[in-house]
C-alpha positions as CSV (number, residue, x, y, z in Angstrom):
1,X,-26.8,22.0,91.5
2,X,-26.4,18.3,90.5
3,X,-29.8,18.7,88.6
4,X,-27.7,21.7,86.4
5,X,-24.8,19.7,85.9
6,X,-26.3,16.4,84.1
7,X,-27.7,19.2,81.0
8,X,-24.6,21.0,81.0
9,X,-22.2,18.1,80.4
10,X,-24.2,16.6,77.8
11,X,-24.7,19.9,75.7
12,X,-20.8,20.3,76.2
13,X,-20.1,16.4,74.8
14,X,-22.7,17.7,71.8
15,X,-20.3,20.3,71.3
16,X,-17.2,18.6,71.2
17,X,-17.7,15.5,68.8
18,X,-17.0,16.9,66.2
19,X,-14.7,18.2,66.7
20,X,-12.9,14.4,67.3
21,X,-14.2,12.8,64.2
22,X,-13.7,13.4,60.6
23,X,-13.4,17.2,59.1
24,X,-16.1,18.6,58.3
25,X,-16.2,19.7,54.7
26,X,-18.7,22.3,53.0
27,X,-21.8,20.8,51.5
28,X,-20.4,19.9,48.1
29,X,-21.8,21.9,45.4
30,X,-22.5,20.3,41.5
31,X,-19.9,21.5,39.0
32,X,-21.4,24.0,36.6
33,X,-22.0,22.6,33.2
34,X,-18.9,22.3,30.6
35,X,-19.4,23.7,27.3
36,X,-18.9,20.5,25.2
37,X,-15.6,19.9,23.6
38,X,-15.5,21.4,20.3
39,X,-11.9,19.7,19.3
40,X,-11.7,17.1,16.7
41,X,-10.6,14.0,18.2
42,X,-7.0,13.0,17.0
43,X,-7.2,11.5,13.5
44,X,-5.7,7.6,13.0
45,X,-2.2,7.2,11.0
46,X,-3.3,5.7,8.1
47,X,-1.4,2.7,6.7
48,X,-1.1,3.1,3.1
49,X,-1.3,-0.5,1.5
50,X,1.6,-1.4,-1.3
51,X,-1.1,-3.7,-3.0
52,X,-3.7,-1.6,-2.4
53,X,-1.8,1.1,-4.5
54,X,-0.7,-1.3,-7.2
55,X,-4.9,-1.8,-7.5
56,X,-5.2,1.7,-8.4
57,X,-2.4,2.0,-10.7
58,X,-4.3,-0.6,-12.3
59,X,-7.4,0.6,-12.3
60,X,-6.6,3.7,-13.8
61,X,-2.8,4.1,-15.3
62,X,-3.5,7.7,-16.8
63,X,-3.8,9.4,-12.9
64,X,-1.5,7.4,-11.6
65,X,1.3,8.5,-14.0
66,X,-0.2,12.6,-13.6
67,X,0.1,12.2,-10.3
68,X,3.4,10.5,-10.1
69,X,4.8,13.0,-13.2
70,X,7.3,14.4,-11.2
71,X,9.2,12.0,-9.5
72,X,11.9,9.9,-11.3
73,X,12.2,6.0,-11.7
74,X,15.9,6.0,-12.5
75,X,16.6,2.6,-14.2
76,X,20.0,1.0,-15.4
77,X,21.1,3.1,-18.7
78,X,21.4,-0.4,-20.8
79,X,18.3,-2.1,-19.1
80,X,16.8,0.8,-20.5
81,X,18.2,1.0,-23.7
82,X,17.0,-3.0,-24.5
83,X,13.5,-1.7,-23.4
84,X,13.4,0.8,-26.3
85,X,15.3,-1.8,-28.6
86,X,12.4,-3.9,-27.7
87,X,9.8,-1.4,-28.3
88,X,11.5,-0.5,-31.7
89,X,11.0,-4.2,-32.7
90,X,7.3,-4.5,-31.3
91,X,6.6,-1.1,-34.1
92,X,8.8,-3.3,-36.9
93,X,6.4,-6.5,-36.1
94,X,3.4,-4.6,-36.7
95,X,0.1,-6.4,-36.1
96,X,-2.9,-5.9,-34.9
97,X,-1.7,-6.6,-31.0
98,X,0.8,-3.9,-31.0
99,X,-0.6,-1.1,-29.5
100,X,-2.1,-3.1,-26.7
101,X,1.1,-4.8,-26.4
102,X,3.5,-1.4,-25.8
103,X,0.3,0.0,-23.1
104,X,0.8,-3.6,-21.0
105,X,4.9,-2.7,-20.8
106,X,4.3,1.0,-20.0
107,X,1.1,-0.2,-17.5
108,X,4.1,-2.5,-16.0
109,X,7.2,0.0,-16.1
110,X,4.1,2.4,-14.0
111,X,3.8,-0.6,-11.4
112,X,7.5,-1.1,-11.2
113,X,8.1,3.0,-10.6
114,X,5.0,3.3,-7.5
115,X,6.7,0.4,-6.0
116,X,10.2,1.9,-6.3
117,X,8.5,5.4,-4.8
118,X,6.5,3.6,-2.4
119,X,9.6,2.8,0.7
120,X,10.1,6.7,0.4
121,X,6.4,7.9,1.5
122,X,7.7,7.9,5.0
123,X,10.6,10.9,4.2
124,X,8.8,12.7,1.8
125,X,5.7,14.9,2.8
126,X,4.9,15.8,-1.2
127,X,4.7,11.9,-2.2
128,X,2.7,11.1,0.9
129,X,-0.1,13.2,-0.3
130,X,0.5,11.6,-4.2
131,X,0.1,8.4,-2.9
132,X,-3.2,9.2,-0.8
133,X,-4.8,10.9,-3.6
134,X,-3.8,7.3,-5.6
135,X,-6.2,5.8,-3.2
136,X,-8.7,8.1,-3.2
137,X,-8.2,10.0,0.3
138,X,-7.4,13.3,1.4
139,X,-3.9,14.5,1.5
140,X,-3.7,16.0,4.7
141,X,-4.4,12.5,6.0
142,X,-1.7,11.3,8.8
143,X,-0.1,8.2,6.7
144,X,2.8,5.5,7.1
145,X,3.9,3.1,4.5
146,X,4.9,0.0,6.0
147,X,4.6,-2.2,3.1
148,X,8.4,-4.1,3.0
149,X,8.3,-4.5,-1.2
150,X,11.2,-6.2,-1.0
151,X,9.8,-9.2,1.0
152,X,6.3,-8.9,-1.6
153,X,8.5,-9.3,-4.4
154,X,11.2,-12.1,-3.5
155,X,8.4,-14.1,-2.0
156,X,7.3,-14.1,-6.0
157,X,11.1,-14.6,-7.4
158,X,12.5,-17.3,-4.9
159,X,12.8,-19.9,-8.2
160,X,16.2,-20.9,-9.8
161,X,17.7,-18.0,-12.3
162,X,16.7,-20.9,-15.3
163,X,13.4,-21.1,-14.4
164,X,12.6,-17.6,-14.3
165,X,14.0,-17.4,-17.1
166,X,11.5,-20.0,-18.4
167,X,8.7,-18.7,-16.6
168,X,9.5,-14.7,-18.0
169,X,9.1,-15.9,-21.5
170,X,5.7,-17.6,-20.9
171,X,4.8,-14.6,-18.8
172,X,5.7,-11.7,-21.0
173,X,2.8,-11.3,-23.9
174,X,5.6,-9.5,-26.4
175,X,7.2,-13.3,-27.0
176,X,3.8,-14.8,-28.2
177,X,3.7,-13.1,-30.9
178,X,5.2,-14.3,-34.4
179,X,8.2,-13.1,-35.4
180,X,9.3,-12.1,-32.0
181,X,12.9,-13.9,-32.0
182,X,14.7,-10.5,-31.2
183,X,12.3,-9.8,-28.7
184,X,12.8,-13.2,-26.9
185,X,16.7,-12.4,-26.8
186,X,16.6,-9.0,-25.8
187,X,14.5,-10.3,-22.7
188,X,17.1,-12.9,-21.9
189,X,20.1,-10.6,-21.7
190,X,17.9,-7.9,-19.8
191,X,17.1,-10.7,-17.2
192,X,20.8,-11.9,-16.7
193,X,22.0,-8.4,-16.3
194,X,19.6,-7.4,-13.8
195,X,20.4,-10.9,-12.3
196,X,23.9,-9.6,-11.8
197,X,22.8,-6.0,-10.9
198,X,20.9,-8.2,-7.8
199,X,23.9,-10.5,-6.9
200,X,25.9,-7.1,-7.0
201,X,24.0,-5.1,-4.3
202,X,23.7,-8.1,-1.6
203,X,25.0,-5.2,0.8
204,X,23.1,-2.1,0.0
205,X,19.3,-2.9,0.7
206,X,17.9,0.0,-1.4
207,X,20.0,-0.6,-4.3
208,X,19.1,-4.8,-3.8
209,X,15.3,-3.7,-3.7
210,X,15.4,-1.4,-6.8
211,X,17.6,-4.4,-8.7
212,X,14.4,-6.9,-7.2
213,X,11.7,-4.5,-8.5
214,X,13.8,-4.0,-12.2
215,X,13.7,-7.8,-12.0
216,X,9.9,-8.1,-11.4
217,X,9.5,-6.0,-14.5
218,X,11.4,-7.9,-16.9
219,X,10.2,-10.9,-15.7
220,X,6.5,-9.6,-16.3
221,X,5.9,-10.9,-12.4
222,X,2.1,-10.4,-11.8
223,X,1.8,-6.8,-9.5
224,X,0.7,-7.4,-5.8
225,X,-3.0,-6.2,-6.1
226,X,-5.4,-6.7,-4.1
227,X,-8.2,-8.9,-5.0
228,X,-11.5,-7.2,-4.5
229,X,-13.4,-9.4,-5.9
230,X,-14.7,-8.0,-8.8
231,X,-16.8,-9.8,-11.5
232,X,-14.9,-10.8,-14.2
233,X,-16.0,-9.9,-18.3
234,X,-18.6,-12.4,-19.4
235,X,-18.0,-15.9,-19.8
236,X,-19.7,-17.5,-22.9
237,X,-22.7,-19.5,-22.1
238,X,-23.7,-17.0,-19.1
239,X,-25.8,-14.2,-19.8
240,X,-24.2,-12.1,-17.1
241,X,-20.3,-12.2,-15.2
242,X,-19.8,-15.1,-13.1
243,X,-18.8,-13.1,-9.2
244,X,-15.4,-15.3,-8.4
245,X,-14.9,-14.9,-4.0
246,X,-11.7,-13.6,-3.2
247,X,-9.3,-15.6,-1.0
248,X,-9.7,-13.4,1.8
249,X,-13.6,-13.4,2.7
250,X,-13.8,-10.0,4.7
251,X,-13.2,-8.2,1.4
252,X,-16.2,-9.9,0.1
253,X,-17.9,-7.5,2.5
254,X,-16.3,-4.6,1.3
255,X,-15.9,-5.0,-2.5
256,X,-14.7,-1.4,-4.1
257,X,-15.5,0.5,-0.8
258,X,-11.7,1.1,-0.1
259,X,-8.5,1.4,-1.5
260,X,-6.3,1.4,1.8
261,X,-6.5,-1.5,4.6
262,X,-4.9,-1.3,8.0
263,X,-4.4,-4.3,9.6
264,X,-3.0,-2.8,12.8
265,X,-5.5,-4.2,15.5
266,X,-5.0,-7.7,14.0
């Protein structure tokens, strides 16, 4: 009988173990295969460039204006009416220079109405996809414009009201002409009224941003483009342009391949 017992309690402690350790589980299977994903993954907001858009109004004025047709630049009814006293006289001056002359003020009064537009890309769906077919993307692209133009611009005007006015005169091609006396004045009083139109609209930021962009444009301040790098025309002497590097070398790497940056993970 003792003989019987020794097997007996050994295939009974066989038994019970496991039943005092860990669970026992099913032998795990492998998943079945997943169809692969067929979803498009999420497309990036794109950050639509102020400059960058400036470049393309540049580059070509004619789309720019078709594609910006429908949306008005409103501008200070005598600011306006000394621009088309100053047009009259550029047509009674005459000269060779003219035409190009009256394309450079409308090329500028384009700048001054994309930068004007530009702050409202954020509320408006229709000028969102206006401004990404400016740069030359789709217009169902996700976009933000974060640009603040009226930080671009003041960094350019910070200078005494005298020395702007100094500096305008230089700048704008119209006074370098002969006979262009009227057109110096007319100027001058456009640049003190918007002056005063700024000092007026200290509280109201997008009123003080659209009297800083008016003053830009009288002041024939160079647009914030983007400097791609592009080779200049030819210089006498060389055979072929002269490349000039831009101040920012990782656009060296990238010359006309974009239109938009988004300097988001910097």
């Amino acid at each position: 009988m003792k003989n019987l017992f020794i097997p007996f309690a050994l295939l009974l402690l066989t038994l019970l173990l496991p039943l005092r350790g860990e669970p026992q589980h099913a032998p795990q299977q492998a998943p079945p295969p997943q169809e692969e994903r067929k979803d498009a993954p999420l497309p990036t907001v794109v950050l639509i460039s102020l400059p960058a858009c400036v470049t393309a109004v540049m580059e070509d004025p004619q789309r720019a204006e078709r594609l910006f047709l429908a949306y008005p630049y409103p501008r200070h009814a005598f600011l306006l009416q000394l621009e088309k006293e100053i047009e009259k006289e550029l047509k009674a001056i005459g000269g060779a220079r003219m035409n190009e002359l009256l394309q450079l003020r409308r090329l500028q009064n384009l700048v001054s109405k994309v930068e004007y537009l530009y702050p409202k890309v954020n509320s408006n769906a229709q000028l969102r996809k206006a401004f990404l077919r400016l740069n030359g993307l789709a217009d169902d692209l996700p976009a933000r414009a974060d640009d603040n133009v009226y930080e671009i611009l003041d960094a350019q005007l910070w200078m005494p009201d005298a020395v702007l006015k100094r500096r305008a005169l230089r700048q704008r091609p119209e006074t370098r002409i002969a006979g262009s006396n009227v057109i110096r004045l007319l100027i001058q009083i456009q640049l003190d009224l918007a002056a005063a139109l700024f000092a007026a609209s200290a509280d109201q930021p997008e009123m003080r941003t659209a009297a800083l962009i008016e003053l830009a444009n009288i002041a024939g301040t160079p647009p914030p483009e983007i400097d791609c790098g592009r080779a200049p025309s030819s210089i006498p002497g060389n055979a072929a342009p002269v490349y000039q590097e831009t101040s920012f070398p990782i656009l060296d790497l990238y010359t006309d391949l974009f239109r938009l940056t988004d300097w988001s993970p910097f």
